[in-house]
ZAMARGU-4260 file (C-alpha; in steps of 0.2 Angstrom, whole numbers, plus 5000, padded with zeros to 4 digits):
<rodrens>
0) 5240/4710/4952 | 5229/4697/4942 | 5215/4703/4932 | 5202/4689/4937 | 5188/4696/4924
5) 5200/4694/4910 | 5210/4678/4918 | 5196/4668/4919 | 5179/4664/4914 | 5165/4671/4924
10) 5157/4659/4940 | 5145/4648/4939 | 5137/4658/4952 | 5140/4674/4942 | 5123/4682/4945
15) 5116/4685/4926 | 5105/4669/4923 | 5097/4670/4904 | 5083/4658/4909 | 5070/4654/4921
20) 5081/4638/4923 | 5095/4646/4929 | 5089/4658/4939 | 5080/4643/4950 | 5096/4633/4948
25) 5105/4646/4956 | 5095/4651/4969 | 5089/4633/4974 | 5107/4628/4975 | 5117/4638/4989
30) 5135/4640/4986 | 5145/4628/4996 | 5156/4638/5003 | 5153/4660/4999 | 5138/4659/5010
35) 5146/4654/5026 | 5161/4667/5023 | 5165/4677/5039 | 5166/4694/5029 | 5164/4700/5010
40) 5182/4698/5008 | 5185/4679/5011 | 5167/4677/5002 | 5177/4684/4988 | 5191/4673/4990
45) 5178/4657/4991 | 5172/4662/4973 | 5189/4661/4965 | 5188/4679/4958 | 5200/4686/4971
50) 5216/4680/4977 | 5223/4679/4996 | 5237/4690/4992 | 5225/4705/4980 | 5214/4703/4997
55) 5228/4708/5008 | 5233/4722/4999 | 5216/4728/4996 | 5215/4726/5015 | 5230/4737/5016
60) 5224/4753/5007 | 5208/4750/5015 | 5218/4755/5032 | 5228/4769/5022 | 5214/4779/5016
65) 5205/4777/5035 | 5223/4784/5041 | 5217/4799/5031 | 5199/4802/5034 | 5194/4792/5018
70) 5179/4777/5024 | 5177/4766/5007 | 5171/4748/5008 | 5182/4734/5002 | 5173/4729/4988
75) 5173/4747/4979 | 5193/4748/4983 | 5195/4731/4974 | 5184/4737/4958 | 5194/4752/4957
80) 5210/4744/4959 | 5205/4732/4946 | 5204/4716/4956 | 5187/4712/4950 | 5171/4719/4941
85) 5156/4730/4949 | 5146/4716/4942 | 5156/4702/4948 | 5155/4712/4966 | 5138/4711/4965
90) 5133/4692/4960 | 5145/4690/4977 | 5137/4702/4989 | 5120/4691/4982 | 5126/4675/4984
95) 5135/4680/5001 | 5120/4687/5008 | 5107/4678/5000 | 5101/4694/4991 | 5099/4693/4974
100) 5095/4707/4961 | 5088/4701/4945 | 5087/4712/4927 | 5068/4703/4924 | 5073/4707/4906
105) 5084/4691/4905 | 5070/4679/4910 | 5052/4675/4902 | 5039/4672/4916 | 5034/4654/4918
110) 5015/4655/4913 | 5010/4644/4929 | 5020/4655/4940 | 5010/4669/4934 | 4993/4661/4935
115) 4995/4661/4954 | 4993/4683/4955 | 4981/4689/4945 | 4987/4705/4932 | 4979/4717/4943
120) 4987/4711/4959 | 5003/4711/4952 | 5002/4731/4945 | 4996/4736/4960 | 5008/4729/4972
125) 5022/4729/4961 | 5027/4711/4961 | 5034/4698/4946 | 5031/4679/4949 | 5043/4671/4938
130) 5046/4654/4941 | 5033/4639/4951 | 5041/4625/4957 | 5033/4611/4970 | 5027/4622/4984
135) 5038/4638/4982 | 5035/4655/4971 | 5051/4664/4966 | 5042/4681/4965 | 5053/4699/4958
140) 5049/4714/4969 | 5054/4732/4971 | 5058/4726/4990 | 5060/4711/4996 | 5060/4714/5013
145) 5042/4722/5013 | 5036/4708/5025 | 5017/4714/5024 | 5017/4712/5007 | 5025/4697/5007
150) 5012/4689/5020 | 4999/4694/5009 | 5005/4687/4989 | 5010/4670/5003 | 4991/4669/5009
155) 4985/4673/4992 | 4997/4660/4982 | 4996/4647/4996 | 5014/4646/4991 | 5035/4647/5000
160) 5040/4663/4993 | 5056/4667/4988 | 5057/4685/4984 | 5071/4693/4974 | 5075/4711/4969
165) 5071/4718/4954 | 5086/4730/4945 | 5079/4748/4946 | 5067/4754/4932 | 5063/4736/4925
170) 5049/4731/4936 | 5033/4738/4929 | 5039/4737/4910 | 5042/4719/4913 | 5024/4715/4923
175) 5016/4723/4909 | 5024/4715/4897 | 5021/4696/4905 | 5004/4699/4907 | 5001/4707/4891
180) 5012/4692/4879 | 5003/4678/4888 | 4983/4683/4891 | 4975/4666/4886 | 4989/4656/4896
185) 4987/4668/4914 | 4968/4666/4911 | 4966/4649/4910 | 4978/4643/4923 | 4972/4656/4935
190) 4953/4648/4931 | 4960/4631/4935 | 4970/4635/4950 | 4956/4640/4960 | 4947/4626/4969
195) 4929/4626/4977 | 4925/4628/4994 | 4918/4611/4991 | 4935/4603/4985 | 4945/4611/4997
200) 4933/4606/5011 | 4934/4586/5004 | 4955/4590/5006 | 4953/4596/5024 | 4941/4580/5028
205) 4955/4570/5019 | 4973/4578/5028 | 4964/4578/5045 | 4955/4563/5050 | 4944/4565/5066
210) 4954/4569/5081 | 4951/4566/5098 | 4945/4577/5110 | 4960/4584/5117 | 4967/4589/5101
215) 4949/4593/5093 | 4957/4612/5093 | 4975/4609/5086 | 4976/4615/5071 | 4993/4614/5061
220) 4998/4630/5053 | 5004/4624/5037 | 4985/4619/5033 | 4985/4632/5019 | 4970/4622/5014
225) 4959/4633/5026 | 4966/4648/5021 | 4961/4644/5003 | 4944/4638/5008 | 4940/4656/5016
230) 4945/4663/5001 | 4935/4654/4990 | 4921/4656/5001 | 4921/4675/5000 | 4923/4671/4982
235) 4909/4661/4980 | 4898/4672/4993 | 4899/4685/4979 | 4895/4677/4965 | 4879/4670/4972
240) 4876/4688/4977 | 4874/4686/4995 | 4874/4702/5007 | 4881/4694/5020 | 4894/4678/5028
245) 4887/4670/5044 | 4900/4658/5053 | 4894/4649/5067 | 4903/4641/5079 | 4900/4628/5093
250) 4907/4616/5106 | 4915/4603/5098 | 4909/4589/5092 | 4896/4601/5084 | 4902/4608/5066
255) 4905/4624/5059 | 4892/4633/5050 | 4893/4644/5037 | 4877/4651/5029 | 4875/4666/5016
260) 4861/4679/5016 | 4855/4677/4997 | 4841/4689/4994 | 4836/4692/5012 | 4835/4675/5017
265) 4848/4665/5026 | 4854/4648/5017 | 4864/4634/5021 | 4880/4633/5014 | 4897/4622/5022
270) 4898/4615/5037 | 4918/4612/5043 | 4925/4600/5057 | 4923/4607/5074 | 4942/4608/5075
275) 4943/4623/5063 | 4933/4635/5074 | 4947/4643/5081 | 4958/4642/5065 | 4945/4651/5053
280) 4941/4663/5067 | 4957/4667/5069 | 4961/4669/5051 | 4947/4680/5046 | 4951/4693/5063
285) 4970/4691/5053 | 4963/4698/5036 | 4953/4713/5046 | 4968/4716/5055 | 4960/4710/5073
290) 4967/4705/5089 | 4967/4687/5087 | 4971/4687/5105 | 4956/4696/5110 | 4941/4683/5111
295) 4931/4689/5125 | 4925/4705/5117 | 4917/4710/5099 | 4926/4717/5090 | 4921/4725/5070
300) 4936/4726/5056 | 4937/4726/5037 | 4944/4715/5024 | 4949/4722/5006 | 4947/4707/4997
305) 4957/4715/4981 | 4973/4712/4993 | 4972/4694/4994 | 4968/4693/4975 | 4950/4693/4975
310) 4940/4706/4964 | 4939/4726/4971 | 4924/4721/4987 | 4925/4727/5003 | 4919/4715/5019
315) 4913/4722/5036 | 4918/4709/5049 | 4910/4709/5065 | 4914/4697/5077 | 4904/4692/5091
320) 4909/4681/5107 | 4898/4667/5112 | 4898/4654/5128 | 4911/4645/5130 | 4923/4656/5122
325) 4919/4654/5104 | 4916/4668/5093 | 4902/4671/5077 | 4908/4680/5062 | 4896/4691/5052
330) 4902/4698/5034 | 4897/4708/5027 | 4900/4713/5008 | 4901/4730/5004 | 4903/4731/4983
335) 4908/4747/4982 | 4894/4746/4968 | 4888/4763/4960 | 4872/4769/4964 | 4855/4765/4956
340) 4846/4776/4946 | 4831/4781/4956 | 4820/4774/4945 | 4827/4759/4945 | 4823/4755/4965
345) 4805/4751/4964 | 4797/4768/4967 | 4779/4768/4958 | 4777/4783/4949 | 4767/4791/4959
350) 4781/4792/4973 | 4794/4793/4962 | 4787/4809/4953 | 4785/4816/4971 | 4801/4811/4981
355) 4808/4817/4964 | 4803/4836/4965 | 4803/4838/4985 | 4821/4831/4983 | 4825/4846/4974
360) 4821/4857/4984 | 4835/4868/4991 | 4832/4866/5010 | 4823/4855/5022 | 4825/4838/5028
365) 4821/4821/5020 | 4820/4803/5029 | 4823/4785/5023 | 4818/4775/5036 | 4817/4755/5041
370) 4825/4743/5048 | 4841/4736/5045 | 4850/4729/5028 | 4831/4736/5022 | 4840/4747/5007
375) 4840/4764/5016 | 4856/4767/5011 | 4855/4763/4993 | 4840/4774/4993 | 4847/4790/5000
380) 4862/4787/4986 | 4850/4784/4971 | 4842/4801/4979 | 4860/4809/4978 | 4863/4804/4961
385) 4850/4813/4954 | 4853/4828/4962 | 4870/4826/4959 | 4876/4840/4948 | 4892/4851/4942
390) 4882/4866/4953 | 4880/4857/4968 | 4893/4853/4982 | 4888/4837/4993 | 4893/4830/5009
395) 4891/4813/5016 | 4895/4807/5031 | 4893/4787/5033 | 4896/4773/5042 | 4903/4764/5033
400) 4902/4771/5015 | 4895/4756/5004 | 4892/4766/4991 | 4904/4778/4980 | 4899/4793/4968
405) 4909/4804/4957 | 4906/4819/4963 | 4901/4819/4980 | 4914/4823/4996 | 4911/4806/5006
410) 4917/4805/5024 | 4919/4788/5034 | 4915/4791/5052 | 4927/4785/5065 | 4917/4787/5082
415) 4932/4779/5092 | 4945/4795/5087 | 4928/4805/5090 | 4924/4808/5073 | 4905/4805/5076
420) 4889/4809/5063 | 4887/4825/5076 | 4905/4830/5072 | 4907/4829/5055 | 4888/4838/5055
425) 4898/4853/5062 | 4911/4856/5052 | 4900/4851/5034 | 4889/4868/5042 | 4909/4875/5039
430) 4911/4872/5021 | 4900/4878/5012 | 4891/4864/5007 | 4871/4863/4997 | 4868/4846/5002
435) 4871/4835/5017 | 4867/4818/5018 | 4872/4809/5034 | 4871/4790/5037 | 4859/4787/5049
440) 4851/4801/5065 | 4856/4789/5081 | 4855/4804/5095 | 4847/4822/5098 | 4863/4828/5093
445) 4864/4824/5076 | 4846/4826/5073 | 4846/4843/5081 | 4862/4848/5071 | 4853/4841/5055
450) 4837/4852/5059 | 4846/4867/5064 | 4855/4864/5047 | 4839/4860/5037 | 4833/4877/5042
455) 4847/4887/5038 | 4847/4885/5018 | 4854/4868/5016 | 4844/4852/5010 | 4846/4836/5022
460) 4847/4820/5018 | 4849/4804/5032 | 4841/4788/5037 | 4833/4783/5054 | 4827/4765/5060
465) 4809/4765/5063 | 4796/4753/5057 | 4785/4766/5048 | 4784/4785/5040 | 4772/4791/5055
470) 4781/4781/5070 | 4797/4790/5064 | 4790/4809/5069 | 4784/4801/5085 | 4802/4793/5087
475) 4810/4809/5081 | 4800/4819/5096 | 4803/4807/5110 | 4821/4808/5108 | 4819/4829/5109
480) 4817/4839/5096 | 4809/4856/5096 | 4794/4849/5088 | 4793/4868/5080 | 4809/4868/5069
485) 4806/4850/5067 | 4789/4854/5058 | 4796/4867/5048 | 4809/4858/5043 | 4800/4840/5038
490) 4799/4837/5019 | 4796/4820/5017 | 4799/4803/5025 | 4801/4790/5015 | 4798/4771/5023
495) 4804/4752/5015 | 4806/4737/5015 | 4814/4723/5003 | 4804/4708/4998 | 4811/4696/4985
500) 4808/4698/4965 | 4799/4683/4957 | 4811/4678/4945 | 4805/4680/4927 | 4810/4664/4918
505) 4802/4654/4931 | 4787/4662/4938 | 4769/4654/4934 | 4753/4666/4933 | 4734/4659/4939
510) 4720/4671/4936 | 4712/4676/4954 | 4694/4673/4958 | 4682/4684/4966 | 4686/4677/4983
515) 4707/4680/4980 | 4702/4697/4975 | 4691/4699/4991 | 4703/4695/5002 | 4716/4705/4994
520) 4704/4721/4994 | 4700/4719/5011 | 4720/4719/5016 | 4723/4735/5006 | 4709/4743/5014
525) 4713/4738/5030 | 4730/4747/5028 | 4720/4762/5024 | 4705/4771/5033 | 4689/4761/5024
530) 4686/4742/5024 | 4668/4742/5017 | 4660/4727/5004 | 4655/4745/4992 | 4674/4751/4995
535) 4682/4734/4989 | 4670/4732/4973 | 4678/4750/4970 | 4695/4746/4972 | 4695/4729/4962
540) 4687/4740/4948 | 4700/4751/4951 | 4714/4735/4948 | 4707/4730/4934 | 4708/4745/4923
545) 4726/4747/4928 | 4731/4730/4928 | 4720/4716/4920 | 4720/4710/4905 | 4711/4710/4889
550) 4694/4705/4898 | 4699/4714/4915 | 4705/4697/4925 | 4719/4699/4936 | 4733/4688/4939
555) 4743/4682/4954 | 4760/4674/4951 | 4768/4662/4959 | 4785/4656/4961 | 4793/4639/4951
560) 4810/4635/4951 | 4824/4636/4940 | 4841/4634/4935 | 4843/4653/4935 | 4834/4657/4953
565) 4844/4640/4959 | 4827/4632/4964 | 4822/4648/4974 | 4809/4657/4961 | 4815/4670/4968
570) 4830/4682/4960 | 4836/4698/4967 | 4826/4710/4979 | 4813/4724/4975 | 4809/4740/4986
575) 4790/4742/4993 | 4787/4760/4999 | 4778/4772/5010 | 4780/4791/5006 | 4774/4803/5018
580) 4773/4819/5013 | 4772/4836/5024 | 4759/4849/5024 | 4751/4860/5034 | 4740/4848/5044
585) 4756/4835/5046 | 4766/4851/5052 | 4752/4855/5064 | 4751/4837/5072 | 4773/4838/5076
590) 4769/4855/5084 | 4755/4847/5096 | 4766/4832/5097 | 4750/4822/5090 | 4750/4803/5091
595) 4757/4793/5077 | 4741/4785/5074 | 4734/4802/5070 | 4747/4807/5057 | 4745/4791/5050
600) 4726/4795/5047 | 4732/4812/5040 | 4744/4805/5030 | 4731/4794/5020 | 4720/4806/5019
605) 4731/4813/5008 | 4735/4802/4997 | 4748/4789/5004 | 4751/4771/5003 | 4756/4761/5015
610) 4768/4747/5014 | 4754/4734/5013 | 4747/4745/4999 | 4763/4747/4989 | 4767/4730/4991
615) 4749/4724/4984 | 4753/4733/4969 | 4769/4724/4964 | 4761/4710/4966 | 4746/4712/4955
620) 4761/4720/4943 | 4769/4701/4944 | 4784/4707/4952 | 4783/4698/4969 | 4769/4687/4979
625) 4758/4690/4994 | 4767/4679/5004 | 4785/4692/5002 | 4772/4707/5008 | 4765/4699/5021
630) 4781/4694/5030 | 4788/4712/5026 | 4774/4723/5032 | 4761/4723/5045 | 4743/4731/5044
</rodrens>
């Protein structure tokens, strides 16, 4: 019997390249004849390192052992008979089935290959580009028929992947080590691989001229162009700090719009041709794991954006069918972000030393209230945080949850499976918990639970969409609470609203006149109980001790324009705040089911500020304009 691994020289296609070269050469250039073989054995043969005649014989004991109960396959007879090596079996079985298994120790990484997956993508998912040629990706994985993660690195890389097996025990070793050997070339190529929404918007323009009508909505799937530009839009979205995505579609030859939500306000951004609407529809529902079939009803979904190589945000995507059977896309971008420090959300003192102490508290029931995308949420979490010690166990039940504390035992409601506010309310009451904070009262039911738990040693902590502290006891009571356990249970309701910060580099002060100040004394008053011409001298008195200057004038800012606020004058958002407290005469009106306008009254009386007020405070503080209160509060 011949000895082919001591007769001959390995095969070229002997699978144990020492370069990036050879490993591309090899796999780039199929075997004329082992991959057609009809079976391992003639696959053997067509690679020269068996003989027709060692095949046959191998063949022969094969059916011999079978005779006796043995089952071994032909390639481990022929090893241990000698006719080849384990290792030469191997680089046949890979070039046979187009399987290869590479030790990653032979080969250095090409630094171009591994700009295309960022070092944190790679260690999580467990995968090695090596080499980057034309349009395809040779990448190393632990399992190369993972067809999920292959769809993913493909949408991320915008590249024809070729996967390969890695040798057992080599793969993270050897990801830690490309990335660790070659940190300046990985960061510059990963900077200069990524293109703008612009560009990529000027390459869709350029690859697809405009298209007639019948054709407006044929989109080819190889335009990995779009798939690039979404990325880089959800890229982009986050580094202008925008809340949310708005993608708007029409009837063709209208465009698509896209428009962010920077600082509250809505701005345009890109505008595509009319022929990507179903395409970038259809794509994002892919990334939320949708049903891109589904176009007639809304659907809501979420995108880890980590997975396609972005950083660690989460996007809510909601989608929402319009006429003709076109579809809007909201998303919105949920940071993960810690939470504030309380001090830090725009509390004046006075509030904040009161929601402060009633907070700690060891039972009762505390409101955020406002309307949407207002800041309830970061609020109640700022709360959290500092009441969150070693000596306290907290539960949170939210939808979704936005924010994340070390900690706290966070829950994400699933009302679909029935895993409503309600239910998770039942079974927090089961274990043992000193603080419940739920994501939002939207029935009797979770409010009655949260009462009933409120009352029986545990402090409550939820949100509730009404306009102002007052209107939320009369909301509370229409929907049907005992208005006795309700009164008994009230600590506190706090109302808010966002208006945009001035920015600081830009802003330009005037000092006001007696008129500005008139005006702006009768609109505080207005908020309160007493508008009179001896009540306004009193409270400009009172402004000018706190906040005028050297000579007691008071100044009011007003926005610029500059390269840090983009033109806006405007950068980042600022709370304004209504703090209600409960006492005896607010606990007497929930009883009697009083008028909100009556607790209102009450509620100044003793002390609180409305929204309007709050908000004139800030601005004679120089941290927003009258304009921003106006449009956030009424009178």
């Amino acid at each position: 019997m011949t000895d082919a691994s001591t007769s001959a020289p390995p095969p070229a296609h002997s699978f144990r390249p020492q370069s990036a070269e050879a490993l591309w050469r090899q796999i780039s250039t199929p075997h004329p004849t082992v991959g057609k073989a009809r079976h391992l054995g003639e696959a053997l043969v067509h690679a020269g390192l068996l003989s027709t005649p060692d095949l046959a014989e191998g063949l022969q004991a094969q059916q011999e052992e079978r005779g006796n109960g043995v089952q071994r396959p032909i390639g481990q007879i022929l090893v241990d008979r000698g006719a080849l090596t384990q290792d030469q079996l191997r680089s046949v079985i890979a070039t046979w089935l187009g399987e290869y298994t590479v030790h990653p120790g032979d080969i250095t990484p090409e630094a171009s290959a591994l700009a295309l997956i960022p070092r944190a993508v790679a260690e999580r998912e467990s995968v090695l580009p090596l080499i980057a040629r034309d349009d395809a990706l040779v990448l190393l994985m632990a399992d190369p028929w993972d067809r999920v993660l292959i769809d993913e690195i493909r949408f991320l890389t915008q590249r024809r992947l070729i996967p390969l097996r890695a040798s057992p025990g080599t793969l993270m070793p050897a990801i830690h080590k490309a990335y660790r050997t070659r940190p300046a070339d990985v960061g510059g190529a990963a900077a200069g691989a990524r293109a703008t929404s612009q560009e990529l918007l000027s390459n869709l323009a350029t690859a697809s001229p405009d298209a007639d009508t019948e054709q407006a909505d044929v989109i080819s799937e190889s335009d990995n162009t779009l798939v690039r530009l979404i990325n880089s839009v959800i890229d982009e979205a986050i580094s202008h700090r925008a809340s949310d995505i708005h993608i708007e579609t029409e009837p063709a030859p209208h465009n698509v719009r896209v428009r962010l939500r920077i600082d509250g306000d809505l701005v345009p951004y890109l505008e595509l041709p009319a022929r990507y609407r179903f395409a970038m529809v259809a794509r994002i529902k892919i990334m939320a794991s949708m049903d891109i079939s589904e176009h007639r009803k809304p659907q809501d979904g979420k995108i880890d954006f980590a997975r396609f190589g972005g950083p660690p945000v989460e996007l809510r995507v909601v989608t929402v069918p319009t006429s003709r059977g076109l579809e809007d896309v909201v998303l919105r971008l949920l940071a993960g972000a810690k939470p504030l420090p309380l001090e830090n959300i725009g509390l004046s003192q006075p509030n904040l030393l009161a929601l402060r102490a009633v907070v700690q508290k060891s039972y009762g029931l505390v409101l955020v209230c406002g309307p949407t995308g207002c800041g309830k949420t970061t609020t109640l979490h700022s709360v959290v945080r500092d009441i969150n010690t070693a000596g306290r166990k907290i539960w949170t039940a939210e939808d979704p949850i936005e924010i994340t504390q070390e900690g706290l035992r966070q829950v994400q409601v699933n009302p679909r499976i029935g895993w409503t506010f309600a239910a998770a309310m039942r079974t927090f009451l089961r274990a043992d918990p000193d603080v419940i904070m739920i994501g939002e009262m939207r029935d009797e039911e979770t409010a009655r639970i949260a009462i009933e738990a409120s009352l029986t040693g545990h402090l409550v902590l939820s949100t509730l969409h009404t306009n102002s502290a007052p209107e939320s006891i009369a909301r509370l009571l229409e929907i049907g609470l005992d208005p006795f356990n309700f009164s008994d249970s009230l600590l506190a309701i706090l109302a808010q609203r966002l208006v945009r910060r001035l920015c600081t580099a830009c802003r330009e002060p005037r000092v006001a006149d007696d008129d500005m100040l008139a005006g702006l004394a009768s609109q505080y008053l207005e908020s309160g109980t007493s508008n009179t011409a001896e009540a306004r001298q009193a409270q400009i008195g009172r402004w000018r001790q706190q906040y005028g200057g050297a000579q007691g004038e008071l100044r009011m800012w007003r926005p610029v324009g500059c390269a840090k606020c983009e033109g806006h004058g405007y950068h980042g958002r600022l709370g304004i705040h209504e703090l209600m407290m409960s006492d005896e005469t607010i606990r007497q009106h929930i009883r009697h089911r009083a008028p909100a306008s009556d607790i209102r009254h009450s509620a100044l009386t003793a002390g609180m500020l409305t929204l309007r007020q709050d908000g004139i405070e800030k601005v004679l503080q120089g941290l927003t304009d009258m304009s921003e209160v106006v449009a956030a509060t009424n009178l």
